[in-house]
C-alpha positions as CSV (number, residue, x, y, z in Angstrom):
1,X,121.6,124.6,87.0
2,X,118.0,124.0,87.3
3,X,117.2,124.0,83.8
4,X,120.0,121.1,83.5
5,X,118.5,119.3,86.1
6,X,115.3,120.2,84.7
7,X,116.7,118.3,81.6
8,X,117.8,115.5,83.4
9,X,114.8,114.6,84.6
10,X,112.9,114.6,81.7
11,X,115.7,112.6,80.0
12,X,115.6,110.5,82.7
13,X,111.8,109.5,83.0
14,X,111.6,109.4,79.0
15,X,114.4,106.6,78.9
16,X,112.7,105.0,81.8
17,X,109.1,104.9,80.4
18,X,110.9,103.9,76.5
19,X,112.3,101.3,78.9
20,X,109.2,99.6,80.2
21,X,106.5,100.3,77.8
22,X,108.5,100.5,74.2
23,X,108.1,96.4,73.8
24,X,104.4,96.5,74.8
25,X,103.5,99.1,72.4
26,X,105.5,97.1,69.8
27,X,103.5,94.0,70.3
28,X,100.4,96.1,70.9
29,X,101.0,97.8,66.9
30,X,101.8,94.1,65.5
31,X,98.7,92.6,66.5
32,X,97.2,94.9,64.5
33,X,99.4,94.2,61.5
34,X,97.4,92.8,58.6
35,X,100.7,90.5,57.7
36,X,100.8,87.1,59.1
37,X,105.0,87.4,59.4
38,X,105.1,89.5,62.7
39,X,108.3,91.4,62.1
40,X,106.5,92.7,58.0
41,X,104.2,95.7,58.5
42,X,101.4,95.5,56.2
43,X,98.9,98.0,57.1
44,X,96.0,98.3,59.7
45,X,93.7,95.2,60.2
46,X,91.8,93.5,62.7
47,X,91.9,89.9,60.7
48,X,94.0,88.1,64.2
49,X,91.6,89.5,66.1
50,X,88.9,87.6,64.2
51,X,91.1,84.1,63.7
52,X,91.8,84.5,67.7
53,X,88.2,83.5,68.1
54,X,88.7,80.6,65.9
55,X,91.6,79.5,68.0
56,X,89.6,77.2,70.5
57,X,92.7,76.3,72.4
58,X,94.0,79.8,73.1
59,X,90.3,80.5,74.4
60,X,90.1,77.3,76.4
61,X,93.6,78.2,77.6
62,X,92.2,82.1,78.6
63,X,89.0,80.7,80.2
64,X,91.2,78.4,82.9
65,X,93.2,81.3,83.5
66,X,90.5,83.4,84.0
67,X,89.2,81.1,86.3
68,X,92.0,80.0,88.3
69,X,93.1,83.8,88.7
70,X,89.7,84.7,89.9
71,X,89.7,81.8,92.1
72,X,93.2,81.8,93.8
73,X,93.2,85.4,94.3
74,X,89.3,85.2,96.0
75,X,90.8,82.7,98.2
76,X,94.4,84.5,98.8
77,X,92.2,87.6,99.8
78,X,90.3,86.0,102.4
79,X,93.2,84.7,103.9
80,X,95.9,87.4,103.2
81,X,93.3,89.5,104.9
82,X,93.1,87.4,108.1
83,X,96.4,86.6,108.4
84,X,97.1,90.4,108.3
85,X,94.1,90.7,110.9
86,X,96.1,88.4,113.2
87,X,99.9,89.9,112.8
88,X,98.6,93.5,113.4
89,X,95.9,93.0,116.3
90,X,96.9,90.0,118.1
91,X,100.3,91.0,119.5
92,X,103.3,89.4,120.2
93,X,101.2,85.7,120.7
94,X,103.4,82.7,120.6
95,X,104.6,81.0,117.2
96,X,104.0,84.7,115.8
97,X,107.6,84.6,114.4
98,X,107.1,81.4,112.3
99,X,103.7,81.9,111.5
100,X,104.8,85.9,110.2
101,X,108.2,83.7,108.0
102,X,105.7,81.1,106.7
103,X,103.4,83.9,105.4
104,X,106.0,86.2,103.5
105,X,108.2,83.0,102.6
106,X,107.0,83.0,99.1
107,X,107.7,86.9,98.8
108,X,111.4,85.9,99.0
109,X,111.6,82.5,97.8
110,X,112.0,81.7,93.8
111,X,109.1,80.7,91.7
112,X,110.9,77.7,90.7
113,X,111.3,76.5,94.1
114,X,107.7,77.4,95.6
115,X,106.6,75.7,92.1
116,X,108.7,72.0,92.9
117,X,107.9,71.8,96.6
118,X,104.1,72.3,95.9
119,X,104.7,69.5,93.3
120,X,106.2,67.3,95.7
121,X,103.6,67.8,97.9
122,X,100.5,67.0,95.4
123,X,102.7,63.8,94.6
124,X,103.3,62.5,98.1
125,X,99.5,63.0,98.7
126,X,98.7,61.2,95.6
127,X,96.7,64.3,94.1
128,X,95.6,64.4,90.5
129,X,97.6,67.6,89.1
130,X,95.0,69.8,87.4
131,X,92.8,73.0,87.6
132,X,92.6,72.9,91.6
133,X,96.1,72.4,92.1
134,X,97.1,75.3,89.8
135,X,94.2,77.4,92.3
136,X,96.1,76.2,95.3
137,X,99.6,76.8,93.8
138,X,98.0,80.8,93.3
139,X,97.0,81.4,96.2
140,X,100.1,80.3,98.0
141,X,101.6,82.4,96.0
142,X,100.1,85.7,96.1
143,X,98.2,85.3,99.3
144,X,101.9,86.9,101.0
145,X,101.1,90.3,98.8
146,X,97.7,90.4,99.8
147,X,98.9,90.5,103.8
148,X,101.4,92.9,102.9
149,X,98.8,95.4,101.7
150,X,96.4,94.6,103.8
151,X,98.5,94.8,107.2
152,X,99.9,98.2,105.6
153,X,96.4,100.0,106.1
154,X,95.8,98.2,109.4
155,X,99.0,99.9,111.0
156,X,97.7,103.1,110.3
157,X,93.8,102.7,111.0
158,X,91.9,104.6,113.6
159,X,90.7,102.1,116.2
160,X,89.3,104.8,117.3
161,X,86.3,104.1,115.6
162,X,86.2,100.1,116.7
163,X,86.4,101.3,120.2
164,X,83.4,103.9,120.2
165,X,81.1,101.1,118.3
166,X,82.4,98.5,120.8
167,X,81.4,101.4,124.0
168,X,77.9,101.3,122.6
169,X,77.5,97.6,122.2
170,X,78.1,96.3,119.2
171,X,80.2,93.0,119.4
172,X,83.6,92.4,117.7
173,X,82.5,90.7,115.3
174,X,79.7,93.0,114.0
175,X,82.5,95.9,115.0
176,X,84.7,94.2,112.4
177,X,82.2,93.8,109.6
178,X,80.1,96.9,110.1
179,X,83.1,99.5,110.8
180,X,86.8,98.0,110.1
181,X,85.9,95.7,106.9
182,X,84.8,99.0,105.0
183,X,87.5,100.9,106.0
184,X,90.1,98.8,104.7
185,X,87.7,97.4,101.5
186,X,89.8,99.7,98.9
187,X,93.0,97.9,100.3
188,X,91.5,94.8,99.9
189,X,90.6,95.6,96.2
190,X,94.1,96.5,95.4
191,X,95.2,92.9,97.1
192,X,92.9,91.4,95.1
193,X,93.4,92.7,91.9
194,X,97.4,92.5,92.2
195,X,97.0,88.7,93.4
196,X,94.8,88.5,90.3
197,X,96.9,89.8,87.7
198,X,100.1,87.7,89.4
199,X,98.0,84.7,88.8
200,X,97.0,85.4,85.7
201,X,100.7,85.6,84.5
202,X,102.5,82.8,86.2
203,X,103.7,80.4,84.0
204,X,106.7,78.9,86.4
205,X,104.0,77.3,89.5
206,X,101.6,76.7,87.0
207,X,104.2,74.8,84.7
208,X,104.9,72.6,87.7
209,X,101.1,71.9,89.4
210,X,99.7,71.4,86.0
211,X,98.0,68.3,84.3
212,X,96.1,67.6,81.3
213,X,93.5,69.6,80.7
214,X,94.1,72.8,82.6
215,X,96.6,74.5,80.6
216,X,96.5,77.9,81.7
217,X,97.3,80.8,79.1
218,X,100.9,81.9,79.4
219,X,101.6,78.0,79.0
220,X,100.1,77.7,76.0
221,X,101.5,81.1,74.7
222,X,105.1,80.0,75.8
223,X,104.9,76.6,74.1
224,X,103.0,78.0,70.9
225,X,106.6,80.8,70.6
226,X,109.3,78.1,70.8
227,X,107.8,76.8,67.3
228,X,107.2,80.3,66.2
229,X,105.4,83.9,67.0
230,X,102.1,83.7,65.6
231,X,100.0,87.0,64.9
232,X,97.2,85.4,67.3
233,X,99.9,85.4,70.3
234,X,100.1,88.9,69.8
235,X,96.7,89.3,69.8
236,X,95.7,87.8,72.8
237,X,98.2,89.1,74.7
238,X,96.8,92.8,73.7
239,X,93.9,91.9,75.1
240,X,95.6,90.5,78.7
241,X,97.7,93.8,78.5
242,X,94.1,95.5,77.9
243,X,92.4,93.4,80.6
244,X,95.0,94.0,83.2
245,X,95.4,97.7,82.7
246,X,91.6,98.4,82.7
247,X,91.3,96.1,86.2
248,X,94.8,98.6,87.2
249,X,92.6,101.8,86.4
250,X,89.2,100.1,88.7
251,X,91.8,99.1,91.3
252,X,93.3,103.0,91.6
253,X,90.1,104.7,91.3
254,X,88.6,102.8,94.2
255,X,91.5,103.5,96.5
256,X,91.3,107.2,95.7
257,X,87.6,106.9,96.3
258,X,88.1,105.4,100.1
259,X,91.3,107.9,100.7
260,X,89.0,111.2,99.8
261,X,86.1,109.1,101.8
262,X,88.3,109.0,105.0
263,X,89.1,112.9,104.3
264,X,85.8,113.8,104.5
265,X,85.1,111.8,107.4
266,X,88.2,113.2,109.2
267,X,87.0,116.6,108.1
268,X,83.8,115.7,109.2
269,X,85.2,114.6,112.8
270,X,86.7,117.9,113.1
271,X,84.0,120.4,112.7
């Protein structure tokens, strides 16, 4: 019975895992293909690698995303982190129901809705569509996930701590900075780095807070595929598979570095 189940399992997670990660190792292997028709294996090369840095529109294209992500997700930090501040430490204040729906609204709501109402409202204030209105559109969007996160450790954080510092003097404000902010930093760096990479693979906002001259990445990779799958596309998405993954592996080793801090401190409190 166990070894069945034993079996199961295995079966189980294999099909999963062939399930999410088969097509990105495909594409991964093809960008390394040394034919220029994607779907012809012709060996081992690094030759669309090489005519990726060629491509100036691809790398124009990368460095907006780049930017925008880095941007919009800076911004939906700050914000996610005070609005998650304000949900778990100031009670049950007035307007906290609507202020609480207006924050996770875009964890619920479709892309292609959040995307037309933001357009709407660059149009009725008569603002030029472009790189800052792509930032804004971001961090709209992912500021919801960084409250999530954040308010997540909050619930469970010692105020313990805040209260002592506060007994010997030290003002909210330095209490927050000094004892609470580093506390809940490797939280923050996983809200950051997830409203990063969502940012940096949006194409539904970005297609509709757009304007000339700020096309983002996965714009120009979807309207470079309708006329045909180029060997570049495959390259540079690699390297945003690469880039993401790497920024996943900094996010997880930071959070395991503030979880065993907090154990030591807790083992330290104890003795």
């Amino acid at each position: 019975m166990r070894r069945g189940a034993s079996l199961f399992n295995i079966v189980s997670i294999a099909i999963g895992l062939a399930f999410l990660y088969l097509p990105i190792s495909i594409l991964v292997i093809y960008s390394f293909n040394a034919s220029r028709l994607v779907t012809v294996w012709a060996g081992w090369s690094l030759i669309w690698y090489r005519e990726l840095l060629n491509d100036t529109a691809i790398l124009q294209a990368a460095w907006i995303s780049l930017r925008v992500a880095a941007l919009s997700a800076t911004a939906a930090t700050i914000l996610g982190t005070l609005a998650a501040v304000a949900l778990v430490r100031l009670g049950s204040f007035r307007g906290r129901l609507l202020f609480s729906g207006m924050v996770y609204a875009p964890l619920v709501m479709p892309e292609v809705i959040t995307g037309l109402s933001l357009l709407l409202l660059f149009v009725a204030f008569n603002v030029d569509r472009g790189f800052w209105t792509i930032a804004i559109a971001h961090t709209t969007l992912t500021m919801c996930f960084v409250t999530v996160i954040v308010q997540s450790r909050l619930i469970g954080f010692d105020r313990s701590l805040e209260e002592a510092a506060m007994d010997l003097g030290c003002p909210p404000l330095k209490t927050f900075l000094t004892i609470t902010l580093p506390l809940i930093a490797p939280a923050i760096a996983a809200g950051w780095m997830l409203a990063f990479t969502l940012s940096l693979d949006d194409l539904v906002i970005a297609s509709f807070t757009t304007g000339p001259g700020a096309t983002t990445l996965p714009i120009r990779i979807y309207s470079e595929v309708r006329l045909g799958v180029k060997p570049e596309i495959n390259a540079v998405c690699t390297i945003m598979i690469a880039v993401v993954a790497a920024g996943t592996v900094v996010a997880s080793l930071i959070t395991k570095g503030g979880a065993a801090r907090r154990q030591r401190e807790a083992l330290g409190a104890q003795v």
